[in-house]
C-alpha positions in Angstrom: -88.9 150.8 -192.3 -91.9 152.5 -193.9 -92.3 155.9 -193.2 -95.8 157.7 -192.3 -95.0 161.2 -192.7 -98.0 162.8 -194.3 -95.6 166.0 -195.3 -92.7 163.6 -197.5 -95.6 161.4 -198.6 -97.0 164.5 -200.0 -93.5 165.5 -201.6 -94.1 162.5 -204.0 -97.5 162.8 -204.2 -97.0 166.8 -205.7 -94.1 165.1 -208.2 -95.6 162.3 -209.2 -96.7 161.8 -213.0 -98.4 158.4 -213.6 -100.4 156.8 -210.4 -101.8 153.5 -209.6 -104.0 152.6 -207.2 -104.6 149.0 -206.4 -107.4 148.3 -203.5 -109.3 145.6 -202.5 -111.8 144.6 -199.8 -110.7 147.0 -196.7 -111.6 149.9 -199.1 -115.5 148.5 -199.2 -115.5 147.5 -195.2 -117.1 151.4 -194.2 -119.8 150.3 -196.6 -120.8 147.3 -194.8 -119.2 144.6 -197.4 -118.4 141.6 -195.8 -114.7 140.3 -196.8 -115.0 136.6 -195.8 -111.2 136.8 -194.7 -111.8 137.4 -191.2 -112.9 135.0 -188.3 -115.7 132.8 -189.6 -115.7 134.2 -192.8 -118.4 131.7 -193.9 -121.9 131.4 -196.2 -123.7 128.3 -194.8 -121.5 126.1 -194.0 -119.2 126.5 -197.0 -115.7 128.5 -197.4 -116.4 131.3 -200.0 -113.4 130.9 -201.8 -114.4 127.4 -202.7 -118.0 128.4 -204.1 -115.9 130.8 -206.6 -114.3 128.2 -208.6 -115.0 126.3 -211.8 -115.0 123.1 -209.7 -117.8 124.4 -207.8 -119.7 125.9 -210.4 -119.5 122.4 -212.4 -120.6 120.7 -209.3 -123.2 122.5 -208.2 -124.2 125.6 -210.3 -127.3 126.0 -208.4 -125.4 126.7 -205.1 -123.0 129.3 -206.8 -126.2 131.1 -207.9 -127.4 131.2 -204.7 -124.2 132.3 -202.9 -123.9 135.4 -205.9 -127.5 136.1 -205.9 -126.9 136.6 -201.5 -123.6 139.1 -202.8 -125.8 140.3 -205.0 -128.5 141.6 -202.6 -125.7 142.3 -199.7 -124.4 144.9 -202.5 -127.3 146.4 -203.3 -128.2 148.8 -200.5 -124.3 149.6 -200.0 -123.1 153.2 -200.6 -119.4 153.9 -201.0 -117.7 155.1 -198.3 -115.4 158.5 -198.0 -112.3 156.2 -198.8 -114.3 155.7 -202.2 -115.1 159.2 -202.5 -111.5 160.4 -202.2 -110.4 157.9 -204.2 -112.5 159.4 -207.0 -111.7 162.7 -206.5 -107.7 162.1 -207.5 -109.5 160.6 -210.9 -110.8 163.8 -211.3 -107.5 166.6 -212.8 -110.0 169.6 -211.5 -109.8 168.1 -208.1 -106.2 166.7 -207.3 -104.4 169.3 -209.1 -104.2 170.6 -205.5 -102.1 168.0 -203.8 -100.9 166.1 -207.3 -100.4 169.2 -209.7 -98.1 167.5 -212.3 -100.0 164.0 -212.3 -100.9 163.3 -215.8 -102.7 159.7 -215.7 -104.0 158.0 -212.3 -105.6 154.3 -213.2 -107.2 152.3 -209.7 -107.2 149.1 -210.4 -109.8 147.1 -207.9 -109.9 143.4 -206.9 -113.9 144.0 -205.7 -116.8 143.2 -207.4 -119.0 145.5 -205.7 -118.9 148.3 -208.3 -118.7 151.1 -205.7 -116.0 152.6 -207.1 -117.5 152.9 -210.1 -121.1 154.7 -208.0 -118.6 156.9 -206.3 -117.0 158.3 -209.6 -120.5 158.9 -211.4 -118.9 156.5 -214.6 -118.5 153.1 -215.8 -115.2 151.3 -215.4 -113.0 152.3 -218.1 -109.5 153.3 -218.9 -109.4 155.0 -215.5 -111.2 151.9 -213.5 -110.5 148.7 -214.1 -112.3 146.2 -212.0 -109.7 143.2 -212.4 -112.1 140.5 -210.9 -115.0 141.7 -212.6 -118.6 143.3 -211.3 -121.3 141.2 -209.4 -124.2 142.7 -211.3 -122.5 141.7 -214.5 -123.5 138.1 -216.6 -122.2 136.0 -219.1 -123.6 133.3 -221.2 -121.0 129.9 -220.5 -121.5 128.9 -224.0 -117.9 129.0 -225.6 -120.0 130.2 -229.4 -122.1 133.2 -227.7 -120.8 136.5 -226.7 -124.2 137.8 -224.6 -122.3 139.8 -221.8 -124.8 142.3 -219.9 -124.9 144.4 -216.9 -128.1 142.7 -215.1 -129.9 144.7 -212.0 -133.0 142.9 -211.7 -133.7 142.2 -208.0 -134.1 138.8 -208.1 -132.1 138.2 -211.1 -134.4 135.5 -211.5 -137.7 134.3 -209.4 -136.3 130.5 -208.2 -133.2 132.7 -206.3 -135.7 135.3 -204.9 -135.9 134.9 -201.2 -132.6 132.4 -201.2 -130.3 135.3 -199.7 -131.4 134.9 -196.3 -131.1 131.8 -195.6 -127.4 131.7 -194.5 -126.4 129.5 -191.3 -124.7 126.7 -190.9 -127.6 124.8 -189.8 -130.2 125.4 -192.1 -131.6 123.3 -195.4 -130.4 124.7 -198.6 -132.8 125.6 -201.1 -133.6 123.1 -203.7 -133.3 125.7 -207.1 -133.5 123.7 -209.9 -130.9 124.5 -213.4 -134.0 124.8 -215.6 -134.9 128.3 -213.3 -131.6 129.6 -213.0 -130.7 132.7 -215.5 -130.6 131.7 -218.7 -129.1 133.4 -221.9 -131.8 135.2 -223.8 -129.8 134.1 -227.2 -128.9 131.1 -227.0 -130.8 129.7 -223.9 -127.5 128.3 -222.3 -126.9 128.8 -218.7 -125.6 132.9 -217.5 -123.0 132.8 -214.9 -122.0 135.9 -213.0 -118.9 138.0 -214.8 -116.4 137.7 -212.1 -113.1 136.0 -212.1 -113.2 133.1 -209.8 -110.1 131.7 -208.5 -107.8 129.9 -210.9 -109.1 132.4 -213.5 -107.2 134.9 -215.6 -107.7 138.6 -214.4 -109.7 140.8 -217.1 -107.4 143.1 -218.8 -104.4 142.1 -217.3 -101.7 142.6 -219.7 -102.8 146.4 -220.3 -102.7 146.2 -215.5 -99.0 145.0 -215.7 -98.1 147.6 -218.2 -99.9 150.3 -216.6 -97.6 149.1 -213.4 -94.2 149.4 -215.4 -95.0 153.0 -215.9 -96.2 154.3 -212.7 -94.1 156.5 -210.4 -96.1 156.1 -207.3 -98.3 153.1 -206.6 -101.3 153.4 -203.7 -102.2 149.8 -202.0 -105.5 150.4 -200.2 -107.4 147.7 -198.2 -105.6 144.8 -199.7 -103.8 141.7 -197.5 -101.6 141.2 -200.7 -102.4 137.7 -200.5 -104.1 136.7 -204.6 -101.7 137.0 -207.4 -101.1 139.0 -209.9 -102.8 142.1 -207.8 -100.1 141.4 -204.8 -97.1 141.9 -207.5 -98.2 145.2 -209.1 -96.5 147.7 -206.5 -93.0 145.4 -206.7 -93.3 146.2 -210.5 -93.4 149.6 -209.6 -90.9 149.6 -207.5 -89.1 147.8 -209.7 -88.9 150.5 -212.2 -88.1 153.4 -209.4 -91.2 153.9 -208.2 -92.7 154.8 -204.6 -95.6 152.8 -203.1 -97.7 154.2 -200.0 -99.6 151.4 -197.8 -103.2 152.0 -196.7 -104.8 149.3 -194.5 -105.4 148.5 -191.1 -102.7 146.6 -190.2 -99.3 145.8 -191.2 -99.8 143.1 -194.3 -97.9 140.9 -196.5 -95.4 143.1 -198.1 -95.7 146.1 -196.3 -92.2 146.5 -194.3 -91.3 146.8 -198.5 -93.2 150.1 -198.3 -91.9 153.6 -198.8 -95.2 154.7 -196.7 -97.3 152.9 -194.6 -100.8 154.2 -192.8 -102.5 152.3 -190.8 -106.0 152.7 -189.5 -109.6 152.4 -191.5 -109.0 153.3 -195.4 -111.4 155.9 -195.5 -110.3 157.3 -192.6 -106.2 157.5 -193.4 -106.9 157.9 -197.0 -108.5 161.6 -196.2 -106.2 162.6 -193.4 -103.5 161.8 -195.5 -104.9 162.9 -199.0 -106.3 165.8 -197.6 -109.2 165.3 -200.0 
């Protein structure tokens, strides 16, 4: 059985050299992001993990604008949460030298696309954050021959999708937005598609993730059900090697009786009672 005593938690913790975290959407919950794996979990009447999927966007790319453009705008007024915040403190040697003193390299490794972390930290993802799935305010030109890639904050990100975000129930007629007026690469005038991975797709960066996982001695899972592949593998990898992996989340998930630690209650919550951060 997991434990969740804060005081041998923090007996790893202080001896731990190499940390990964690994969160996903209960981290961004405090902030008002919706995860779409609760009851209803809907957009209109469609099942959000089917709009993000090739199929989809080969259908229909005017619908999977409009359902990015609405995460889009849901995003935009979000602020990270104190789960985010602590998180970004142990990034930070100045500030977790107090409760991780000989940790020489922490990486978090996210599965959302609402770049929060990144706000939280004051940086860019990098060697430090790596957002696995991608960023929602990131494009990318689907022309195999063109490399335009490009952060893009323009609220619309184009005028046809402009008012499209709040039409969401069940009920209602979807907006006709025609291909010609969706976002359109500036170099070669093929169509833009937002940078994140869509189910079926290959992770960004994952060999450096899995080898980042072999060499970690203590691996954080926050606000994840461990349900999409390759993110629910990382802490057995650890493990795997010797390693120690601590559970945040707010209830018991898939995985978790394989725990060394398990804390249960809202992420930002647990992760500063227990961090002490």
């Amino acid at each position: 059985m997991p434990s969740s005593n804060v005081e041998d938690f923090h007996d790893v913790l202080s001896s731990s050299k190499s940390i990964l975290i690994v969160s996903g959407a209960g981290l961004s919950a405090a902030s008002g992001i919706a995860t779409f794996r609760g009851t209803g979990g809907r957009w209109r009447k469609y099942d959000p993990k089917v709009l993000a999927t090739l199929s989809a966007w080969q259908e229909n790319q005017s619908r999977v604008w409009q359902f990015f453009h609405y995460r889009r705008e849901e995003v935009r007024p979000a602020q990270p949460n104190k789960g985010h915040h602590v998180l970004a403190q142990i990034l930070m040697p100045s500030l977790r030298k107090g409760v991780a003193p000989n940790t020489t390299t922490v990486t978090h490794v996210t599965q959302n696309i609402d770049g929060l972390l990144s706000s939280a930290s004051g940086k860019e993802p990098d060697g430090q954050i790596i957002e696995m799935h991608g960023n929602l305010f990131d494009v990318v030109c689907t022309a195999h021959d063109c490399d335009y890639r490009v952060k893009n904050t323009d609220n619309p990100i184009c005028l046809a999708l402009g008012g499209t975000e709040v039409i969401v129930g069940e009920g209602n007629v979807e907006p006709v937005v025609k291909r010609v007026d969706l976002p359109h690469c500036p170099k070669c005038q093929q169509l833009l598609r937002p940078d994140v991975v869509w189910f079926g797709e290959r992770p960004k960066r994952i060999q450096e993730i899995l080898q980042i996982a072999d060499s970690a001695d203590l691996c954080l899972v926050v606000g994840t059900s461990s349900l999409v592949q390759p993110a629910s593998k990382l802490h057995e990898r650890v493990r795997a090697n010797g390693g120690k992996v601590a559970v945040f989340n707010m209830e018991v998930v898939n995985h978790s009786d394989e725990a060394d630690f398990l804390f249960l209650g809202p992420c930002e919550v647990e992760l500063e009672r227990v961090l002490g951060m």
